[in-house]
C-alpha positions as semicolon CSV with decimal commas, in nm:
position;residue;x (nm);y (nm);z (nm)
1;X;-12,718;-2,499;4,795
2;X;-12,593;-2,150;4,921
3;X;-12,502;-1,911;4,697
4;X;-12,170;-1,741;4,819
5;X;-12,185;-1,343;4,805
6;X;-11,913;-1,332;4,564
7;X;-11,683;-1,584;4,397
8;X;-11,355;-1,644;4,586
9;X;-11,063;-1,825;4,702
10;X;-11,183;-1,694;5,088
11;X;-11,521;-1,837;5,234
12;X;-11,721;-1,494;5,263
13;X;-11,960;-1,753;5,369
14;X;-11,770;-1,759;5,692
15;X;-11,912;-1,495;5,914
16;X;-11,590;-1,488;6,108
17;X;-11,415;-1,379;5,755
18;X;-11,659;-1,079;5,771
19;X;-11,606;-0,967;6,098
20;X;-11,265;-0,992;6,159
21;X;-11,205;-0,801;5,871
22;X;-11,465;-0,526;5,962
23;X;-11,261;-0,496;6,278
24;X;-10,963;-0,511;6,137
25;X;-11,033;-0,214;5,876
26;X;-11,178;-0,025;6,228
27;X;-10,872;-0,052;6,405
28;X;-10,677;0,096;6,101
29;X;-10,938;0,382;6,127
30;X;-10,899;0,445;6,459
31;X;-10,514;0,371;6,545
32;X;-10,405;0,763;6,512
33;X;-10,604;0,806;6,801
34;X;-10,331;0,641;7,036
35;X;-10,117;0,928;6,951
36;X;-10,404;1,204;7,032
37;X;-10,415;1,410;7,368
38;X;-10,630;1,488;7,640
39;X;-10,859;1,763;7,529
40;X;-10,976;2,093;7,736
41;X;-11,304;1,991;7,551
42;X;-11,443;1,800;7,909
43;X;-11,150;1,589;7,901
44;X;-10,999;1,865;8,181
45;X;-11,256;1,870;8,430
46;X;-11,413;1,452;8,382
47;X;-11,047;1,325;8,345
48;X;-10,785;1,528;8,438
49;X;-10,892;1,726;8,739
50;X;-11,118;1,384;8,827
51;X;-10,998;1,311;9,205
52;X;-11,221;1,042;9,231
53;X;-11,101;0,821;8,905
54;X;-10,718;0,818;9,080
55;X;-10,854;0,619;9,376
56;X;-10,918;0,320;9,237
57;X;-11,045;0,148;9,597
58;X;-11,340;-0,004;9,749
59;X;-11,432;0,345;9,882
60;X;-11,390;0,527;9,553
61;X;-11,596;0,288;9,452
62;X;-11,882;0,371;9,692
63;X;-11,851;0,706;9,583
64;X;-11,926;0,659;9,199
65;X;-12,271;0,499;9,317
66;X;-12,355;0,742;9,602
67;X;-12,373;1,023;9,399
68;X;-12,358;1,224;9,063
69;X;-12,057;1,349;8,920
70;X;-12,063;1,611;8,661
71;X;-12,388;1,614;8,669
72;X;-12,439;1,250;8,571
73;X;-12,507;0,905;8,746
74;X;-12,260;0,727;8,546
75;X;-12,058;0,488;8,824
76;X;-11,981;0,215;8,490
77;X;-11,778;0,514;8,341
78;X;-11,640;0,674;8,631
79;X;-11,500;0,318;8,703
80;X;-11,333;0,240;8,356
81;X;-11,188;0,576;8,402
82;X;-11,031;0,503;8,700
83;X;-10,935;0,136;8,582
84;X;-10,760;0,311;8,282
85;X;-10,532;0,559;8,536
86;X;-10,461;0,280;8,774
87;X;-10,264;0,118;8,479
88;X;-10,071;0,399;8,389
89;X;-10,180;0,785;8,528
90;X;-10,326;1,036;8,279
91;X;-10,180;0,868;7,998
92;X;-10,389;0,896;7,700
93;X;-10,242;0,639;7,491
94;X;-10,456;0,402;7,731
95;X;-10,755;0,563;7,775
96;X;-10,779;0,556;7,399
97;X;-10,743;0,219;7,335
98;X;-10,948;0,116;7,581
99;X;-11,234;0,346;7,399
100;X;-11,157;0,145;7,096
101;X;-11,137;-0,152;7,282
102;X;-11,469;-0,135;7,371
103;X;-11,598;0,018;7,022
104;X;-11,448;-0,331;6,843
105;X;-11,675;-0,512;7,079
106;X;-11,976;-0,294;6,997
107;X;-11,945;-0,364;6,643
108;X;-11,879;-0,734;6,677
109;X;-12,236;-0,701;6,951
110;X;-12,457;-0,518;6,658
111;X;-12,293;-0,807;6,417
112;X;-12,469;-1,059;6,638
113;X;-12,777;-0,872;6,772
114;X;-12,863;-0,796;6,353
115;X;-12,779;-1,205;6,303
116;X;-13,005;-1,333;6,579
117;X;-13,271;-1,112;6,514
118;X;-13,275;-1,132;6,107
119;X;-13,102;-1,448;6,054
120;X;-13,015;-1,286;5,733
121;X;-12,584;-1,232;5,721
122;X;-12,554;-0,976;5,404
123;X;-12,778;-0,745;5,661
124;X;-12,571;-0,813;5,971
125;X;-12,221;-0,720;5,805
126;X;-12,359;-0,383;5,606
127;X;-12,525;-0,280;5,945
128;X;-12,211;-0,388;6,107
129;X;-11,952;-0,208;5,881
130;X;-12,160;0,074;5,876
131;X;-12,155;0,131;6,219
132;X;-11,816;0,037;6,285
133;X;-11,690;0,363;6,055
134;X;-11,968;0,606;6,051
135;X;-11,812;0,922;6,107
136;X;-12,074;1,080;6,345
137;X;-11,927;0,805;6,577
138;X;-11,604;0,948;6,564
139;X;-11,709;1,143;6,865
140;X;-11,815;0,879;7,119
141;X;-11,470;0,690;7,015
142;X;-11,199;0,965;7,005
143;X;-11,320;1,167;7,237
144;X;-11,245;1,038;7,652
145;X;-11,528;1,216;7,794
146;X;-11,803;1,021;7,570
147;X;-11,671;0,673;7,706
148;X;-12,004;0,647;7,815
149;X;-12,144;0,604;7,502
150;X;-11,960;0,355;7,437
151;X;-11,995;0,138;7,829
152;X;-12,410;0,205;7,793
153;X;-12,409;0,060;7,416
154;X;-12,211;-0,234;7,529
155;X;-12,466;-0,356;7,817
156;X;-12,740;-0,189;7,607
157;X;-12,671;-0,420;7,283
158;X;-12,608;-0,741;7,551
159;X;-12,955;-0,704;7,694
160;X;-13,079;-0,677;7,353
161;X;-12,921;-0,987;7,246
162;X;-13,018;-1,161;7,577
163;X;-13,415;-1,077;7,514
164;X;-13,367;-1,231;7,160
165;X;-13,245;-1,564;7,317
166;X;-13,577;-1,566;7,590
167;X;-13,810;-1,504;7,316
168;X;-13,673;-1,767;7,135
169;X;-13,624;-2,056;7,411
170;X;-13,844;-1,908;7,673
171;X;-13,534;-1,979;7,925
172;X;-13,584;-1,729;8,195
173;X;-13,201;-1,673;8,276
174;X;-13,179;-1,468;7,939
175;X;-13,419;-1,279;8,054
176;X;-13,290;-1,211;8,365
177;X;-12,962;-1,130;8,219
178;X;-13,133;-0,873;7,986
179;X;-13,293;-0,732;8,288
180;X;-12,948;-0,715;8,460
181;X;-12,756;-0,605;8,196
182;X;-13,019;-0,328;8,153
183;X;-12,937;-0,215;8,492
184;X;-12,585;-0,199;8,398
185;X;-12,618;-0,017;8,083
186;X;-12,866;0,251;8,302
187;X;-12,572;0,274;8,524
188;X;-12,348;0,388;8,208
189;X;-12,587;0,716;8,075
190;X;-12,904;0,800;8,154
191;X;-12,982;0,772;7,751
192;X;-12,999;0,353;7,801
193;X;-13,393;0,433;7,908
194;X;-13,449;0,380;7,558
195;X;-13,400;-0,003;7,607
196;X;-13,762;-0,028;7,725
197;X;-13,950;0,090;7,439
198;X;-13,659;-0,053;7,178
199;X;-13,765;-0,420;7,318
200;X;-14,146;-0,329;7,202
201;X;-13,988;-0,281;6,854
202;X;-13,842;-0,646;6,919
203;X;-14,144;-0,813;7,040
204;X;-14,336;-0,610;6,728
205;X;-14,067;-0,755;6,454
206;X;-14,126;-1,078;6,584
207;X;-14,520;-1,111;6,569
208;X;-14,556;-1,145;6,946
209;X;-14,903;-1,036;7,146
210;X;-14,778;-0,687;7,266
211;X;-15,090;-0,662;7,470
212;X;-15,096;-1,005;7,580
213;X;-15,079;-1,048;7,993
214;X;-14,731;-1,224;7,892
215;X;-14,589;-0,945;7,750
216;X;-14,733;-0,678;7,916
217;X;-14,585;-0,862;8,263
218;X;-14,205;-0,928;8,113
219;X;-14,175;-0,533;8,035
220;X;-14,247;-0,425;8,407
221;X;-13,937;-0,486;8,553
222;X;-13,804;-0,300;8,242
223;X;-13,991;-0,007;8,277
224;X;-13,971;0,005;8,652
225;X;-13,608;0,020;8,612
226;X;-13,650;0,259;8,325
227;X;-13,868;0,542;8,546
228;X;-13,648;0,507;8,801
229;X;-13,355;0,597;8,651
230;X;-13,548;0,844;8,444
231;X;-13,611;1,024;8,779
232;X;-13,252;0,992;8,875
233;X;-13,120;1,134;8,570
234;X;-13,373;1,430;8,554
235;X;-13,260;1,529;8,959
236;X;-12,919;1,580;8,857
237;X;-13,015;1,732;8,484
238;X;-13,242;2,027;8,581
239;X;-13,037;2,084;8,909
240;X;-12,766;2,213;8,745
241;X;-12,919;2,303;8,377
242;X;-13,154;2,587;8,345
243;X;-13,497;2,528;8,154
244;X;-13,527;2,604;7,794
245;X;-13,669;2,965;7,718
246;X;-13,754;2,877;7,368
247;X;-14,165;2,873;7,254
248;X;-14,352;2,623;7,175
249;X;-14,313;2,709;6,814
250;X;-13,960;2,731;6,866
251;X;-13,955;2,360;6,996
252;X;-14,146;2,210;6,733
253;X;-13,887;2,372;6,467
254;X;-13,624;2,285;6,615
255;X;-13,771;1,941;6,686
256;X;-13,784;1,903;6,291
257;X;-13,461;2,037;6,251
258;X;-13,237;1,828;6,428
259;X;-13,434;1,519;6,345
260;X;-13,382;1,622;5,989
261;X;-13,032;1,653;6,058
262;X;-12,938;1,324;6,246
263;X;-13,178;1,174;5,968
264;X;-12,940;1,273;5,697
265;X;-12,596;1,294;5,869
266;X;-12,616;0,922;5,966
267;X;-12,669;0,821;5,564
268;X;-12,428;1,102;5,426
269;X;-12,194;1,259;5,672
270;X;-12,184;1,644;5,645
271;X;-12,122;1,942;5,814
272;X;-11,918;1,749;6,081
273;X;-11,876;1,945;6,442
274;X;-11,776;1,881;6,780
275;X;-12,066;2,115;6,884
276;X;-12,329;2,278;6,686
277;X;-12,461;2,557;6,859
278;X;-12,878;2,695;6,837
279;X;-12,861;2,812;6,536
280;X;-12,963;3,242;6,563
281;X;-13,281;3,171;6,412
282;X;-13,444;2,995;6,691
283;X;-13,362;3,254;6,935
284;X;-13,560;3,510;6,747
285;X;-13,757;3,507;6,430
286;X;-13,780;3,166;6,223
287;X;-13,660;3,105;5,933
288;X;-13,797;2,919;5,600
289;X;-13,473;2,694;5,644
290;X;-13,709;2,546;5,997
291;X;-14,011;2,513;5,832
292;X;-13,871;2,328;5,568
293;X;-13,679;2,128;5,751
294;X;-13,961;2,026;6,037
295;X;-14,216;1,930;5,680
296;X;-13,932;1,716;5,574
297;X;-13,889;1,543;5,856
298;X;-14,282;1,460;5,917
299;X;-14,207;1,381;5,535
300;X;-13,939;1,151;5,627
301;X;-14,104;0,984;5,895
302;X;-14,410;0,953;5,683
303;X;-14,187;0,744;5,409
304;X;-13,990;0,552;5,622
305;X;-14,339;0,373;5,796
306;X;-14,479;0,394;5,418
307;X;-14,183;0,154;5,320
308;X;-14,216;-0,065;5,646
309;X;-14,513;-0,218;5,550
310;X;-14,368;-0,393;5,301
311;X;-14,129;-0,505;5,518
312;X;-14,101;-0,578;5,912
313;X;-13,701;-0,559;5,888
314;X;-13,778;-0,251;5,765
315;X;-14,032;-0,137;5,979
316;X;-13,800;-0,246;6,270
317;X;-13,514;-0,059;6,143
318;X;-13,705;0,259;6,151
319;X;-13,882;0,189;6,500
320;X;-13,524;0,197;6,628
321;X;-13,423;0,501;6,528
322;X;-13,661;0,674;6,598
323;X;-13,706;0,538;6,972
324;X;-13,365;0,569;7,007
325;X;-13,318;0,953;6,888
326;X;-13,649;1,056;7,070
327;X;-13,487;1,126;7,385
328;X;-13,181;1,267;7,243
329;X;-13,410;1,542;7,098
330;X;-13,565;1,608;7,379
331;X;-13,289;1,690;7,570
332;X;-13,219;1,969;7,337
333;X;-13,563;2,169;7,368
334;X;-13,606;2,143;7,785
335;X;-13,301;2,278;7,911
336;X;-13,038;2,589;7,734
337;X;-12,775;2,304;7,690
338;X;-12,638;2,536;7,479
339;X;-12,610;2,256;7,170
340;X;-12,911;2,210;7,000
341;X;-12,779;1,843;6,866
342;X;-12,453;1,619;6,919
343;X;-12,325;1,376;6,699
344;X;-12,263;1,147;6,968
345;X;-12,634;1,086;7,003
346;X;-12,644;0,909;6,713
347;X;-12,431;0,588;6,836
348;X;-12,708;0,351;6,915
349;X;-12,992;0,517;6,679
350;X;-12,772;0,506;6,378
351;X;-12,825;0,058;6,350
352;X;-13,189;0,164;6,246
353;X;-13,119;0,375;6,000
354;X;-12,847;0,101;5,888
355;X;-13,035;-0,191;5,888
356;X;-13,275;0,043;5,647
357;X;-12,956;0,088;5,404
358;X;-12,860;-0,263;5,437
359;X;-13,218;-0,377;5,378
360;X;-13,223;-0,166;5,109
361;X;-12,928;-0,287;4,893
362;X;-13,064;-0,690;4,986
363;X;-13,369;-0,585;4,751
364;X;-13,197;-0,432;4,470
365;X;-12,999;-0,734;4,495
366;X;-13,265;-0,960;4,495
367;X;-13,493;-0,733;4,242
368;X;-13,217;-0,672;3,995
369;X;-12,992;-0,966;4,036
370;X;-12,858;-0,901;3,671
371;X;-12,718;-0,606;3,760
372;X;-12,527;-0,732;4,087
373;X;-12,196;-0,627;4,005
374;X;-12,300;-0,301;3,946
375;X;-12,560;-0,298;4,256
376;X;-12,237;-0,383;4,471
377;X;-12,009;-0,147;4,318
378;X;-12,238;0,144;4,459
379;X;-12,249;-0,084;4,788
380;X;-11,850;-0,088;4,810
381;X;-11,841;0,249;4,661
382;X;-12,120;0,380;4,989
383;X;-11,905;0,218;5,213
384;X;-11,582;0,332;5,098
385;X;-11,719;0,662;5,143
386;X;-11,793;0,636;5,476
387;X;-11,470;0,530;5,567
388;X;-11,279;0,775;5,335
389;X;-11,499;1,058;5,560
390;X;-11,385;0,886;5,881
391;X;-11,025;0,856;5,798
392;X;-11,003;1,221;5,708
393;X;-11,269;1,336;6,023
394;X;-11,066;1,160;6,279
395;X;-10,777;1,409;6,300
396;X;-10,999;1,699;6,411
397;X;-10,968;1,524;6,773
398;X;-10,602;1,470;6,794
399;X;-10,582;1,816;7,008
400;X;-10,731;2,102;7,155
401;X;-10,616;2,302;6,886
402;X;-10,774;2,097;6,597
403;X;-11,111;2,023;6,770
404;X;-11,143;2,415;6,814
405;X;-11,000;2,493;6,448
406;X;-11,301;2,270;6,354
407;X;-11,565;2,417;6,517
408;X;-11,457;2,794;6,470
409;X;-11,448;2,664;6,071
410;X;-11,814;2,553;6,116
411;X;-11,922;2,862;6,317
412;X;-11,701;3,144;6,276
413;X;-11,910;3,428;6,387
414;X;-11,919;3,202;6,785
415;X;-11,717;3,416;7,040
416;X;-11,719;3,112;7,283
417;X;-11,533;2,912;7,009
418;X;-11,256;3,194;6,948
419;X;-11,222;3,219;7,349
420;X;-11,175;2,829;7,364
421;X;-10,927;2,764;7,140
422;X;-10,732;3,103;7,296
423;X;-10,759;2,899;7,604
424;X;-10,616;2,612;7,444
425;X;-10,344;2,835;7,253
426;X;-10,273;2,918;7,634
427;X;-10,218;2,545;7,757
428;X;-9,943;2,522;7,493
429;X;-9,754;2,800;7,568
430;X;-9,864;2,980;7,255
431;X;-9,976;3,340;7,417
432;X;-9,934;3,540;7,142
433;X;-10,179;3,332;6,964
434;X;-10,440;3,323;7,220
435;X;-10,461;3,671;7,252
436;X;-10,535;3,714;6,900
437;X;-10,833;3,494;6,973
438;X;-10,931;3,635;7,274
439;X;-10,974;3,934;7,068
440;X;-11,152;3,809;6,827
441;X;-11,401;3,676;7,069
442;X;-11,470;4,047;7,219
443;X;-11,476;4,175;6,897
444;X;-11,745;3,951;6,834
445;X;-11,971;3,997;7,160
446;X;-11,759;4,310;7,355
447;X;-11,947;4,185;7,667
448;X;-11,815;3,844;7,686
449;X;-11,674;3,878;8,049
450;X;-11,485;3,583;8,031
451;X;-11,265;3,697;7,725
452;X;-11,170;3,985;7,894
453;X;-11,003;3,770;8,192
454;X;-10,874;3,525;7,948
455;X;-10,721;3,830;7,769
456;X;-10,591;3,983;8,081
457;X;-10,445;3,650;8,193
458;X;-10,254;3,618;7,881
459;X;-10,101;3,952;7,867
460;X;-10,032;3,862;8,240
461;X;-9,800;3,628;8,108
462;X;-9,625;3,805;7,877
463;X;-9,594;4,070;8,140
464;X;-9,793;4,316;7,960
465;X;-9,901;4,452;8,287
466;X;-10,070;4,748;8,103
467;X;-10,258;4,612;7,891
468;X;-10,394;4,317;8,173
469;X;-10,523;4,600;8,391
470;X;-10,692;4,756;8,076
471;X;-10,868;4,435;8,042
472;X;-10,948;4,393;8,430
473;X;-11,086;4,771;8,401
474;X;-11,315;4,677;8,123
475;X;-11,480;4,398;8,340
476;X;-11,488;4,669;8,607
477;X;-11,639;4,908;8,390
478;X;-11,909;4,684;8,272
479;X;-11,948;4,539;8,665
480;X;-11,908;4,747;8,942
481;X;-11,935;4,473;9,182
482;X;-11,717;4,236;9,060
483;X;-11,530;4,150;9,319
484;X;-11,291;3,914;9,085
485;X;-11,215;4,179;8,876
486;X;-11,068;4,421;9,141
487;X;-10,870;4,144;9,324
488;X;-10,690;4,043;8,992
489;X;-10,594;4,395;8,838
490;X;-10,488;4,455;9,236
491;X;-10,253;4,162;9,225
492;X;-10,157;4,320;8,858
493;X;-10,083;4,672;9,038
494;X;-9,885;4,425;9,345
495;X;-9,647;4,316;9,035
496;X;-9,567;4,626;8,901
497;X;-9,505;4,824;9,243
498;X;-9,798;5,021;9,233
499;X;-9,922;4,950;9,578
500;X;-10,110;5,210;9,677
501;X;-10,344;5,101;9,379
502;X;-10,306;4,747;9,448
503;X;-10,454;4,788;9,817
504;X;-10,745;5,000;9,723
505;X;-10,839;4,701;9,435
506;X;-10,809;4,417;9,759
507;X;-11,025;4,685;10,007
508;X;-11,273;4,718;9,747
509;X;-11,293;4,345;9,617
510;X;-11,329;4,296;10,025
511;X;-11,636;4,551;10,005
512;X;-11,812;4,362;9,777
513;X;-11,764;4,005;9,879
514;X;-11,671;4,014;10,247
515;X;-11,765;3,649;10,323
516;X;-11,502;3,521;10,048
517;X;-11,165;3,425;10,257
518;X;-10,988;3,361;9,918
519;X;-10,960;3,781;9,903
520;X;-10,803;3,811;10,246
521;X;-10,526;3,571;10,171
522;X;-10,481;3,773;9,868
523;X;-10,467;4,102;10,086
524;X;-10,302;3,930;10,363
525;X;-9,997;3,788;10,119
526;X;-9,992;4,174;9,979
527;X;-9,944;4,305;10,381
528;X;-9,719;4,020;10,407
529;X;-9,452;4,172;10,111
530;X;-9,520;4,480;10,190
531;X;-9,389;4,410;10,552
532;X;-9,702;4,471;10,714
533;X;-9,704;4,112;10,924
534;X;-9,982;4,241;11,193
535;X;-10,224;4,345;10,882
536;X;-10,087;4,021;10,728
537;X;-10,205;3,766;11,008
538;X;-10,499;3,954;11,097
539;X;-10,622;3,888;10,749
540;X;-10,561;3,541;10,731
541;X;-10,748;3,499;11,108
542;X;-11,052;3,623;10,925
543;X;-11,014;3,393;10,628
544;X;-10,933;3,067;10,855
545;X;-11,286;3,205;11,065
546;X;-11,431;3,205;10,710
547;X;-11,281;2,863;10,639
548;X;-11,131;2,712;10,907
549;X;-11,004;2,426;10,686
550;X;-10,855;2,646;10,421
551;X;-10,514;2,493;10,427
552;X;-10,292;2,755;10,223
553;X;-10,434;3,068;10,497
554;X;-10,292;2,787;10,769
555;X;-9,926;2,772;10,563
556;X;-9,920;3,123;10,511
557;X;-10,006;3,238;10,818
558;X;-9,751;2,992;11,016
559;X;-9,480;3,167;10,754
560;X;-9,580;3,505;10,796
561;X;-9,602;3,469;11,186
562;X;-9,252;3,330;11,213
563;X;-9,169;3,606;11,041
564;X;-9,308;3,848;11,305
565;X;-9,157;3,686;11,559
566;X;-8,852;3,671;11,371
567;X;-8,888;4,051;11,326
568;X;-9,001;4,121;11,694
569;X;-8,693;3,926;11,835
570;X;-8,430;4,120;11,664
């Protein structure tokens, strides 16, 4: 006879009870984020300046699989994206839901992956609540950008669930499925290479012959497609990503660190951030906090394989997380990312560490089954935290503003942060308050360049002309040959009349950069209202040689010639 979970009118026998009401408590979680904006956080340049995502045709889609974007293979997410703005343009209302769309069916995928593979329920929906409301998720959901999180998990947990069902009826079209929806889920993020070593763990939990000629043969195709998209990802990665000038020493502490950290963020949420920077100590001398941190986590470790072998649900959960987080912390220690961990990462990992918790809380059940209620009190009460963290975390990603309130909380001595949310101050008209952050972020680190021109712009806005070309002469002062510089406090000196000034800024930004045709429209549009046409189309002709496609030199130049003609006739 089964012994229901807890004595009540509704079946909590019935698995569907379970889930549906997991999802349903997700989606009341997660419905403020239909109201929440695009973010300047990478939602500007993957989203909203995305040309190829607003072509949603059968040569768009040749495009997402020819070639990197952003750095990243990801054709699966560049073609949600673009499904999402075919419905209804930069909307986010739908590219939200269709994040949480996709989350829901995560959750209801780990539900079943955690059933097939334990045959135990109780684990399947703790791992499955606790994943659906973990707060480090937060990121991968709310956030646009990370959609691809969320596509590679999908395909990622389908494979998983498809190499279950071969192992248990030896039908070959699971495991072809796994294999193909492998391929998709490599075709999502790079991170999915994890799926080869995560199926060891699989074969492991269930007693199988890992060196057997069997097994050794099924992986191939797995780890064929695995190196190959390894390579893939790695072209586009250290193209465009410079390699990590941190020591060896460096590495291994910070290794220890961040393992530490996802460790204990995935059990007890803390210290939430959108980004968390290298922390100061691992760019110079290294602090006790490292050390500590690094023993811990060999300590951790250490425990965690102690405890699995007493238990192969056990061992399995921690085999998970740990194959699953490996890469993640790599990625950190070969190239100056400039984040030394992401909370994102911790999407897929975190089921290990949950099927630990709910593995966990079976025992003491089991062990102490006097003290039930008391054992699922602290159960309801760990979960109930969780979402209690969630409900209150989620609102940091409703804007620009909040995200970089957040992170300038977390790491207020950060110029970059101050100069981020100035620019975000700036997108919402709010000038006055960008500037104070702008100056916050000099104050800060006085040779942050790009503060300066953020500064300048602003003051440009509220036509504080003096104070722009004090900025622009900082940059100057600090860079002689920045050609930037010169052409913007020129077309400063062009706005308030001061033209003799303003032409020597264009000659000299010309000077320095002479192959840039951008500076001789700037120069030519100067000649132009300054009723120099000649000077005016001679420029442009040596922009349009530059860049014979440049299309605005071609408009102006048709204006300003008509113009001259105009002139000449009369």
């Amino acid at each position: 006879m089964k012994n229901p979970i807890l004595k009540t009118p509704i079946n909590l026998n019935n698995k569907w009870v379970w889930l549906a009401t997991i999802l349903l408590i997700t989606i009341v979680v997660y419905f403020p984020t239909f109201q929440f904006e695009l973010l300047n956080y990478d939602d500007e340049r993957l989203i909203i300046k995305n040309k190829l995502i607003k072509d949603f045709s059968f040569y768009s889609l040749q495009l997402y699989f020819a070639d990197y974007y952003d750095n990243i293979y990801q054709p699966f997410v560049l073609m949600s994206w673009a499904f999402d703005y075919a419905i209804d343009g930069l909307n986010p209302s739908v590219f939200h839901i269709h994040n949480l769309v996709l989350h829901l069916i995560n959750i209801s995928l780990v539900f079943f992956f955690i059933q097939l593979l334990f045959n135990d329920k109780r684990i399947s929906i703790i791992t499955a609540f606790l994943f659906a409301i973990q707060a480090l998720h937060i990121e991968s959901v709310a956030w646009i950008s990370e959609r691809k999180d969320l596509v590679y998990s999908m395909y990622f947990l389908l494979s998983l669930i498809m190499y279950i069902k071969y192992i248990k009826t030896s039908q070959l079209k699971f495991y072809a499925l796994s294999i193909v929806l492998f391929l998709f889920s490599l075709f999502s993020k790079g991170l999915a290479i994890a799926l080869a070593p995560t199926i060891f763990a699989i074969d492991f939990f269930y007693r199988r012959k890992i060196l057997s000629k069997k097994v050794i043969l099924e992986k191939i195709p797995f780890l064929i497609l695995a190196t190959i998209f390894a390579i893939i990802g790695s072209i586009g990665f250290f193209i465009h990503n410079k390699p990590s000038d941190i020591s060896i020493v460096g590495k291994i502490l910070s290794t220890g660190f961040v393992f530490f950290n996802y460790f204990t963020k995935v059990i007890f949420p803390y210290k939430l951030s959108a980004f968390h920077p290298y922390p100061e100590e691992i760019g110079g001398y290294y602090s006790i906090k490292f050390i500590i941190l690094t023993i811990l986590s060999v300590l951790a470790i250490v425990a965690l394989f102690l405890l699995a072998r007493k238990s192969r649900k056990l061992a399995f959960g921690a085999l998970f997380f740990i194959v699953n987080i490996l890469l993640a912390l790599k990625l950190s220690q070969i190239t100056n990312l400039g984040f030394i961990m992401a909370d994102r990462y911790t999407y897929i990992s975190s089921i290990g560490i949950f099927i630990i918790v709910a593995t966990f809380f079976i025992h003491l059940l089991k062990r102490f089954s006097r003290f039930k209620i008391p054992v699922l009190a602290i159960l309801f009460a760990y979960m109930f935290f969780h979402t209690a963290i969630s409900s209150q975390h989620i609102f940091v990603w409703q804007d620009s503003i909040s995200i970089w309130d957040s992170i300038v909380e977390q790491y207020p001595d950060r110029s970059r942060f101050y100069n981020k949310r100035g620019m975000a101050k700036v997108d919402n008209g709010d000038f006055k308050g960008s500037i104070q952050d702008f100056s916050e972020a000099v104050n800060i680190n006085p040779n942050y360049e790009k503060a300066y021109y953020c500064r300048a712009d602003a003051y440009e806005k509220l036509k504080k002309w003096k104070m722009a070309i004090q900025d622009y002469s900082k940059i100057i002062d600090s860079d002689v040959n920045s050609s930037k510089a010169y052409s913007l406090r020129g077309k400063v000196y062009e706005k308030t009349s001061n033209y003799n000034k303003a032409l020597i800024d264009f000659n000299t930004a010309i000077e320095i950069d002479p192959n840039h045709p951008k500076l001789y429209v700037q120069r030519a549009y100067f000649f132009y209202k300054t009723g120099d046409y000649q000077a005016a189309i001679q420029d442009y002709d040596i922009a349009l040689e530059i860049k014979p496609k440049m299309k605005i030199a071609k408009r102006q130049r048709e204006m300003v010639l008509r113009k001259y003609r105009e002139k000449s006739f009369f």
